[in-house]
C-alpha positions in Angstrom: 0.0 0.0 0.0 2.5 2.6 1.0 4.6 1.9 -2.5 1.4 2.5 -4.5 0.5 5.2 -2.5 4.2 6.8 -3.5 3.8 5.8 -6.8 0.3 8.0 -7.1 2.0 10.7 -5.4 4.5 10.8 -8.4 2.0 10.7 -11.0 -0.2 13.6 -9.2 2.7 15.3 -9.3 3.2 16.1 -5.6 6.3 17.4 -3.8 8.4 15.5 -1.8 7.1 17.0 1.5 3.5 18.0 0.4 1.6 16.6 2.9 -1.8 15.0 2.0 -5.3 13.1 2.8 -5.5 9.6 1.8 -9.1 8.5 0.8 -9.4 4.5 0.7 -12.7 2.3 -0.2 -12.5 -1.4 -0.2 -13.1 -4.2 1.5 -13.2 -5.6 5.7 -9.4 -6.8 5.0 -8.6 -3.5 3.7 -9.3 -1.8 6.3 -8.3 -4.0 8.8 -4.9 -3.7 7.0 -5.0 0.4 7.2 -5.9 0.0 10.7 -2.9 -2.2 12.2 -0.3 -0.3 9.9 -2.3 3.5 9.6 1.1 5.4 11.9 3.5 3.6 9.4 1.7 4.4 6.5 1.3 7.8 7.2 4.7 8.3 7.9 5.9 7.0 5.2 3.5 8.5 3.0 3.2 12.0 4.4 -0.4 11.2 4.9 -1.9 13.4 8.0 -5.4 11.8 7.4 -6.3 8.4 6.6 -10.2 8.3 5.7 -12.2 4.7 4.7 -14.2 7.4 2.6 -15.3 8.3 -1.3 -12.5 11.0 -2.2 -13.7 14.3 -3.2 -13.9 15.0 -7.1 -10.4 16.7 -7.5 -8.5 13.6 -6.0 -6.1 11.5 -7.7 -8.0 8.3 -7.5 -6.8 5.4 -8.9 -8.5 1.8 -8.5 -6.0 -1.1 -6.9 -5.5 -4.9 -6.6 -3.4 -5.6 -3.7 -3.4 -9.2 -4.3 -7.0 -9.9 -5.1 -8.0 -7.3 -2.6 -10.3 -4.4 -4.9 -10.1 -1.5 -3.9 -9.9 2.9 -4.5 -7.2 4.9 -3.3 -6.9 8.5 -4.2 -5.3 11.3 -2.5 -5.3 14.9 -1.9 -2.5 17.6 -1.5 -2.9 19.7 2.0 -3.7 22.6 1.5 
């Protein structure tokens, strides 16, 4: 998760130390995932939020397979 979540942040065309929201929709093991690692993967991601929520229209959204597991991610630069 936190490598795809880098890899977005590329393509979006964030800065190195923008900081952002990440917006996630997918399944029970999903979350449960977020959940035991959410302090890593904000830290590694610069992510100050972490929201099991739709993303707002002007997010980089991209849909995910992490291993079978469907789900959204998309992300938002702070303002």
């Amino acid at each position: 998760l936190v490598h795809r979540i880098q890899n977005m942040r590329r393509a979006a065309d964030f800065d190195i130390a923008d900081r952002i929201i990440t917006y996630y929709q997918g399944d029970e093991n999903l979350s449960e995932v977020v959940r035991v690692h959410s302090d890593y993967i904000r830290q590694e991601t610069l992510s100050d939020e972490l929201l099991e929520a739709p993303a707002p229209s002007d997010a980089h959204s991209e849909d995910q397979n992490f291993d079978g597991i469907k789900a959204t991610v998309a992300l938002v630069r702070k303002a």
